[in-house]
C-alpha positions in Angstrom: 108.8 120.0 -295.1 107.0 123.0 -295.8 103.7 120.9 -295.8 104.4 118.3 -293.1 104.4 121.2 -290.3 101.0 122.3 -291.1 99.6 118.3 -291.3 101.1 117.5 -288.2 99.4 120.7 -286.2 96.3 119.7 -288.1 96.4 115.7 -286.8 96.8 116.8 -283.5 94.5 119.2 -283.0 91.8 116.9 -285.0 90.8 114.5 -282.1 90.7 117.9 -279.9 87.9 119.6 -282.7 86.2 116.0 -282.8 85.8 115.7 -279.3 83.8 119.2 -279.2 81.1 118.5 -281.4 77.8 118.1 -280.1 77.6 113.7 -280.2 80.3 113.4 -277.8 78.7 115.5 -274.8 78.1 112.8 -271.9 74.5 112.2 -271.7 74.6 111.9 -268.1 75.3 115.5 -268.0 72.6 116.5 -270.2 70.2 119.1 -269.2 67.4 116.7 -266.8 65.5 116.6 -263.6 67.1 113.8 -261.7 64.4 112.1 -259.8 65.5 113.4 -256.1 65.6 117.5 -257.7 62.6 119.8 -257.9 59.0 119.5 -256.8 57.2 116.3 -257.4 54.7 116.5 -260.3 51.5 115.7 -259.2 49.9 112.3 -259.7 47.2 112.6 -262.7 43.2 112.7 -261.8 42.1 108.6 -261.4 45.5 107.3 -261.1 45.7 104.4 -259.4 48.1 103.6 -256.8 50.9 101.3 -257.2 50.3 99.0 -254.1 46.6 98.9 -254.6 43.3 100.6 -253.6 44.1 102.3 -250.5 42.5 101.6 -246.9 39.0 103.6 -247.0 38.3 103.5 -243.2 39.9 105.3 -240.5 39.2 102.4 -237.7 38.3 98.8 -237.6 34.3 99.5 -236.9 34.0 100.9 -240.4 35.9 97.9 -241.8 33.3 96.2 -240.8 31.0 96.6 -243.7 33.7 96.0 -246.7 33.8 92.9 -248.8 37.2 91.3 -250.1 38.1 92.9 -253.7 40.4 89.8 -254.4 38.3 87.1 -255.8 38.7 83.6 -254.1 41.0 81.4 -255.8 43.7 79.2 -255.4 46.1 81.6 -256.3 44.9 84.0 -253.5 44.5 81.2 -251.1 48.1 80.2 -251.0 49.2 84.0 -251.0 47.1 83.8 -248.1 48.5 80.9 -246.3 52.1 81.9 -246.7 51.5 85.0 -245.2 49.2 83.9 -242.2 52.0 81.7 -241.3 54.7 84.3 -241.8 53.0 86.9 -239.7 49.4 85.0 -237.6 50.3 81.5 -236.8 53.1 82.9 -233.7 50.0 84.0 -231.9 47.1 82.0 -233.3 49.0 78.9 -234.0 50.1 76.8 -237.9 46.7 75.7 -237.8 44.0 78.6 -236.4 43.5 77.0 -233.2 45.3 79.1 -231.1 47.7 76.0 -230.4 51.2 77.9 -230.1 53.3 77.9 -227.2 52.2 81.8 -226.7 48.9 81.1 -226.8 48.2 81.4 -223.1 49.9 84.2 -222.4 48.9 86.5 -224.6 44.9 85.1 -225.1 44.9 84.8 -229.0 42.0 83.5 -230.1 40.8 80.4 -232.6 40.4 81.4 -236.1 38.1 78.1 -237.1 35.7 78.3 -234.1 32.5 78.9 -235.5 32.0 82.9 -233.6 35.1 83.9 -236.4 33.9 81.6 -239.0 30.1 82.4 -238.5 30.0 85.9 -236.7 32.6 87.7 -238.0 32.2 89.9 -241.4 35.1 89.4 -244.1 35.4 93.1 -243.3 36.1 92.9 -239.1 38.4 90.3 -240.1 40.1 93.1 -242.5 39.9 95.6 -239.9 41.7 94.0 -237.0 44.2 92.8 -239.2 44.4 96.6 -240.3 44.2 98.4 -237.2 45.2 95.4 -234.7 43.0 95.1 -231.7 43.9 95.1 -227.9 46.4 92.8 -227.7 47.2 92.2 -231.4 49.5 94.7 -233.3 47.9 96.9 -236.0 49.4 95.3 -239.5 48.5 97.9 -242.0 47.8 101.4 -240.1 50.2 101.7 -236.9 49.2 105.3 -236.5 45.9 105.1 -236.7 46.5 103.6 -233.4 47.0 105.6 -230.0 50.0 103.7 -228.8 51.4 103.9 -232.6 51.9 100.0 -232.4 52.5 97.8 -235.5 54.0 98.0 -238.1 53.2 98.7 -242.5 54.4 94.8 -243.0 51.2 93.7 -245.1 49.9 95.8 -248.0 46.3 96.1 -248.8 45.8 93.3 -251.1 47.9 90.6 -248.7 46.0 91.6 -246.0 42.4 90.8 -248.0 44.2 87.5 -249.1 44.8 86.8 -245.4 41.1 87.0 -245.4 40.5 84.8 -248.0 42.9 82.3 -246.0 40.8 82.6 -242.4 37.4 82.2 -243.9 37.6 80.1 -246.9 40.8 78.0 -246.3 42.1 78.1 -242.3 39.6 75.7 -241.4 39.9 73.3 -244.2 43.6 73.0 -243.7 43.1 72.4 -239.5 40.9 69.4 -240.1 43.7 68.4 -242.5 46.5 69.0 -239.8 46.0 65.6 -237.4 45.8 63.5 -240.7 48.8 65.1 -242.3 50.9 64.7 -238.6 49.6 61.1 -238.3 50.9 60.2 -242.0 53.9 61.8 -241.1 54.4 59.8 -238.4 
């Protein structure tokens, strides 16, 4: 008996000595910076943004000038037809020609007449869809606008594959439209 005493103290108190060894802290509450504490660390010299190269100009006369960075592909082009009908064709219509029912009211204009097609530089395109125009909203820089309206909806790179779309693609796809309705039909 004179034994069993000091065991059974010394099994019980075992799981208590194990439990304060170093292994068994939580490793949640290890010493960290959680990502909302402390100052951000700044970003490295040359690092490149996440969401792309960033927009250059302040206003859509200085677009004017650029070139699309997104090669012309197929790839591209579809990107660039999904989002021209997710975010153009309500104004300018499924096909470019300014054939919606808003149309009228608002006086968007055709995306396949030959003054877009012909006239206007990849980079004016870029620019209105950027900064938006009188009546159309600003999609990538609502506050460089005096009225602050539009919205952040298309990043960079969608917005130059919406380029690609209007000038290599748009008009393509509007010839198509009356053969593809007729066959449907």
């Amino acid at each position: 008996m004179r034994f069993v005493a000091p065991l059974l103290a010394a099994a019980l108190l075992a799981p208590t000595m194990a439990y304060a060894w170093p292994w068994s802290q939580d490793m949640m509450n290890q010493p960290s910076i959680k990502p909302q504490e402390g100052l951000m660390a700044p970003f490295p010299k040359r690092s490149v943004p996440i969401q792309g190269k960033s927009t250059t100009v302040a206003n859509r006369d200085e677009a004017k000038d650029l070139t699309s960075p997104i090669p012309v592909s197929e790839e591209s082009l579809k990107k660039g037809k999904t989002l021209f009908r997710i975010y153009c064709a309500a104004c300018h219509g499924m096909t470019g020609k300014a054939d919606s029912p808003i149309t009228p009211k608002i006086g968007a204009i055709s995306l396949v007449d030959d003054y877009v097609q012909k006239n206007l530089t990849e980079g004016w395109i870029y620019g209105t869809i950027t900064f938006g125009s009188a009546i159309m909203p600003a999609y990538g820089k609502p506050t460089a606008r005096e009225d602050g309206r539009g919205s952040n909806d298309l990043s960079v790179e969608e917005r130059w594959h919406v380029v690609n779309y209007v000038r290599n693609q748009l008009v393509k796809d509007a010839q198509a439209e009356p053969a593809t309705a007729a066959s449907a039909k």
